[in-house]
C-alpha positions as CSV (number, residue, x, y, z in Angstrom):
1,X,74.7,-23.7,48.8
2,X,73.3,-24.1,44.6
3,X,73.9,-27.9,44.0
4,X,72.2,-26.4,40.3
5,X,73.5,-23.6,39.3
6,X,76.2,-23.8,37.2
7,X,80.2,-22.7,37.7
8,X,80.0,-19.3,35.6
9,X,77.0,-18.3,38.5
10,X,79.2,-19.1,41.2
11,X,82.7,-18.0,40.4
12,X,81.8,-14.4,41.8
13,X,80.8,-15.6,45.4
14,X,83.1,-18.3,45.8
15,X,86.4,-18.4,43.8
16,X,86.4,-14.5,43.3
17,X,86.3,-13.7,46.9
18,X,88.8,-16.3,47.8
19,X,91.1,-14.1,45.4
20,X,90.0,-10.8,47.3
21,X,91.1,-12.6,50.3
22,X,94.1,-13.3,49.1
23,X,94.7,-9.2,48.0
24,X,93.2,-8.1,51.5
25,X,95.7,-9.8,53.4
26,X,98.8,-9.0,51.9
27,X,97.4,-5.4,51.5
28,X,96.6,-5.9,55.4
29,X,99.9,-7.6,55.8
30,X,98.1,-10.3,57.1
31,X,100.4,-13.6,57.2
32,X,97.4,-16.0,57.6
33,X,93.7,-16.8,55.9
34,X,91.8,-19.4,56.9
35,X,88.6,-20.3,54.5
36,X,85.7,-22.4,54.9
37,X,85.2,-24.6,51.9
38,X,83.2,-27.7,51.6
39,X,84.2,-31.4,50.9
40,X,82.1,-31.3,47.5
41,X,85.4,-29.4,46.9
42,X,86.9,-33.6,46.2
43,X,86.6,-35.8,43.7
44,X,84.7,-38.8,44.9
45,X,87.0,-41.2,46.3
46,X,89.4,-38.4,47.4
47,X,88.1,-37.4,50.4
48,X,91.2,-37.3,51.9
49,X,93.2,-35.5,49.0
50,X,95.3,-32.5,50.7
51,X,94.9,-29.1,48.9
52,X,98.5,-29.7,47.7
53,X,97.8,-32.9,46.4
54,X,95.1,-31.8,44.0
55,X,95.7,-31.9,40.4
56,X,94.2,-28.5,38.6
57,X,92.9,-30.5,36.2
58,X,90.8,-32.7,38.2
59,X,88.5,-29.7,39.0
60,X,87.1,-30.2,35.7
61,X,85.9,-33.7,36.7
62,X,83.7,-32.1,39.9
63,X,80.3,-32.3,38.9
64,X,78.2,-29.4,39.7
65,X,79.2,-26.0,39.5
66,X,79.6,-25.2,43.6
67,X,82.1,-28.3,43.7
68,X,84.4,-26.6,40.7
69,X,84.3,-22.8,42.5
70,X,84.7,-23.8,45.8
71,X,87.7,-26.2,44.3
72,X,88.9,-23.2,41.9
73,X,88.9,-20.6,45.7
74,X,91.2,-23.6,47.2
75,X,93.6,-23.3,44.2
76,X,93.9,-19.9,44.5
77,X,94.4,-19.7,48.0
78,X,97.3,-22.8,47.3
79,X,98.7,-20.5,44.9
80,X,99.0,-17.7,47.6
81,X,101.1,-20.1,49.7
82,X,104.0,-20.0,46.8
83,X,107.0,-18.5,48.1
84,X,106.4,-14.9,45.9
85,X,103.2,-14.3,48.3
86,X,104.2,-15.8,51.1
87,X,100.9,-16.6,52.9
88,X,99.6,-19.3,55.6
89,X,96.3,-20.8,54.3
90,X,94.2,-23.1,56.5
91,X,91.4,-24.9,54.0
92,X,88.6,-26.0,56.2
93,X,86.2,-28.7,54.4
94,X,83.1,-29.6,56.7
95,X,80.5,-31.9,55.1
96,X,77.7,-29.9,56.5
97,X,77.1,-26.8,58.3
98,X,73.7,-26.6,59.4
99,X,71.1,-25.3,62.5
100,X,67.4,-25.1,63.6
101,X,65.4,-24.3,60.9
102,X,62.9,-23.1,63.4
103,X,65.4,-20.9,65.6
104,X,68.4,-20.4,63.4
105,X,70.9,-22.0,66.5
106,X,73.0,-25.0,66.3
């Protein structure tokens, strides 16, 4: 996680490979994806805003560029849910993910 580096540096690694994800399941003919995003992903205040809730424009508020791609991959995988593709997404938004810095485990 880059709480610096701006939106354009991290479209590729996060709302790019959402949208791969997207085109590997139905090429798969997967019915399901579940993706781990990040609650930096919300407006402050919105914490408990639903991916189908979310406004498109409010992504523009977010802001660093990791909140706006990792909200821009949970549009795109709303988008996939639309009756033309027909996919099953469960957005997963943990605060933080972390482990030992010493061993690496949990």
């Amino acid at each position: 996680v880059n709480m610096v580096l701006k939106y354009g540096a991290l479209r590729r690694t996060n709302a790019r490979s959402a949208r791969e994800a997207v085109i590997v399941a139905k090429v798969c003919g997967c019915h399901r994806i579940q993706h781990v995003s990040s609650t930096s992903a919300l407006e402050a205040g919105q914490q408990q805003e639903t991916l189908w809730q979310r406004q498109p424009e409010s992504i523009a508020r977010l802001r660093t560029g990791y909140a706006q791609s990792k909200a821009v991959a949970e549009e795109l995988l709303r988008q996939a849910t639309l009756p033309e593709h027909g996919l099953e997404v469960l957005v997963y938004r943990p605060s933080t993910i972390s482990a030992s810095c010493v061993t690496g485990v949990s």
